[in-house]
Structures are given as C-alpha cells and as structure tokens.
C-alpha positions as CSV (number, residue, x, y, z in Angstrom):
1,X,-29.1,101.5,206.0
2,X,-26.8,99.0,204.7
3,X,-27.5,95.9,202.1
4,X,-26.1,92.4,203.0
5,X,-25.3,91.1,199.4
6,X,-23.9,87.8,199.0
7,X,-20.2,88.0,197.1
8,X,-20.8,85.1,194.5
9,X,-23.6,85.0,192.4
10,X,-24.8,81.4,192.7
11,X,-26.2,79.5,189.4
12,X,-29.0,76.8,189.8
13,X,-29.7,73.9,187.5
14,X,-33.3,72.5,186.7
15,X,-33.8,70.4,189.3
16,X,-32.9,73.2,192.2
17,X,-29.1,72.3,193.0
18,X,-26.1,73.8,192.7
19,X,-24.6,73.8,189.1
20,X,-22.1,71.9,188.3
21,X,-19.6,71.8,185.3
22,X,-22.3,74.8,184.0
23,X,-21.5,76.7,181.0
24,X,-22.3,80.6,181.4
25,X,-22.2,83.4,178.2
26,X,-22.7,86.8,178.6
27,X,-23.0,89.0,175.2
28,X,-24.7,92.4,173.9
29,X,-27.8,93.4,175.5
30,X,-31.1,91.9,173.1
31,X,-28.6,89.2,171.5
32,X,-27.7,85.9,171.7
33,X,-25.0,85.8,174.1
34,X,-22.9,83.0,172.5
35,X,-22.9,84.8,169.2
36,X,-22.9,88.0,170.5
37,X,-20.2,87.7,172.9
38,X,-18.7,90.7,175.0
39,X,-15.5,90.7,176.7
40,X,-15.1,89.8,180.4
41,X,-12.3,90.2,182.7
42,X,-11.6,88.7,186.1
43,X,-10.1,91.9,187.8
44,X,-11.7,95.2,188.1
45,X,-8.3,96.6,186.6
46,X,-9.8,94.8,183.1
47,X,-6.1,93.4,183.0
48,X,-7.2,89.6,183.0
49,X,-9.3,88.4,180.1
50,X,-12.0,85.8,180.9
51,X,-12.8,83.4,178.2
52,X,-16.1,82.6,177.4
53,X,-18.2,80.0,178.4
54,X,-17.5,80.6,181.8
55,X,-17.3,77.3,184.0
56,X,-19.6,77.0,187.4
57,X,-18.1,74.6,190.5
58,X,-21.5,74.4,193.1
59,X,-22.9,76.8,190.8
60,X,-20.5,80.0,191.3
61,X,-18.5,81.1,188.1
62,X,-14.9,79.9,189.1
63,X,-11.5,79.8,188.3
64,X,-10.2,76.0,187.8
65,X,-12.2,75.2,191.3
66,X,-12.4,78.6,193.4
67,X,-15.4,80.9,193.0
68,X,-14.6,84.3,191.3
69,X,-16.2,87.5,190.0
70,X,-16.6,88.7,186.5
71,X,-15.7,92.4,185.6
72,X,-17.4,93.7,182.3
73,X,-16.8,97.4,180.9
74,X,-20.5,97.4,179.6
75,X,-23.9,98.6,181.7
76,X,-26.7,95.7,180.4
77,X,-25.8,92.2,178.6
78,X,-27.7,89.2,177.5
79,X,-27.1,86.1,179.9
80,X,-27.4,82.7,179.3
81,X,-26.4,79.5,181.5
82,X,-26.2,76.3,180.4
C-alpha cells in the first residue's frame, strides 16, 4: 500500500484561511521554540541554512514567494506559528 502525502505542509490562521505573512519557529523538543531555537536548513544536503522565523505565503513555509521544505538534523522539536 502506498500513502498519498501532500508535499507542503500547509499553515492555517484563526479564522480557517491560508496564512499569510505567518511567522513559524521550530526549537528543542519541551522548549520554547523562539528561545530555544534549533537549526534548519532548506536542502536535505544541510548545506543551506534557514533562518528563523520562517515566513508562510498561502500558508506554506516559503522562500521569498515559492513554497519550500525544511530539513532539520534532529528527530522531535517544539513548533510554534505565529
């Protein structure tokens, strides 16, 4: 059997749409994620850094406007969107 899984994780904001100009932080599992930041990366190389907040466009984590993934080195983080 074979999972369809979407490629972006989308990011909603309180009233059910899209977010837009969003602020995302990921840090060390238990902790506040803006104090406790971890380092990101937007390859799976870990070759580009990605600096924290992260910015959402329609609610996906992007790159000036075009959706991207994040690439951590760690197995569980905090998460918090903004």
């Amino acid at each position: 059997m074979t999972q369809i899984v979407a490629p972006f994780q989308q990011f909603f904001d309180l009233d059910g749409g899209p977010l837009n100009n969003g602020y995302i932080y990921i840090g060390t599992a238990g902790a506040n994620p803006i104090t406790s930041a971890i380092t990101l990366y937007w390859d799976a190389a870990f070759s580009l850094p990605a600096v924290q907040p992260l910015r959402t466009v329609t609610g996906y984590i992007s790159i000036s406007v075009t959706p991207a993934i994040v690439y951590t080195t760690e197995d569980n983080y905090s998460l918090l969107v903004r």
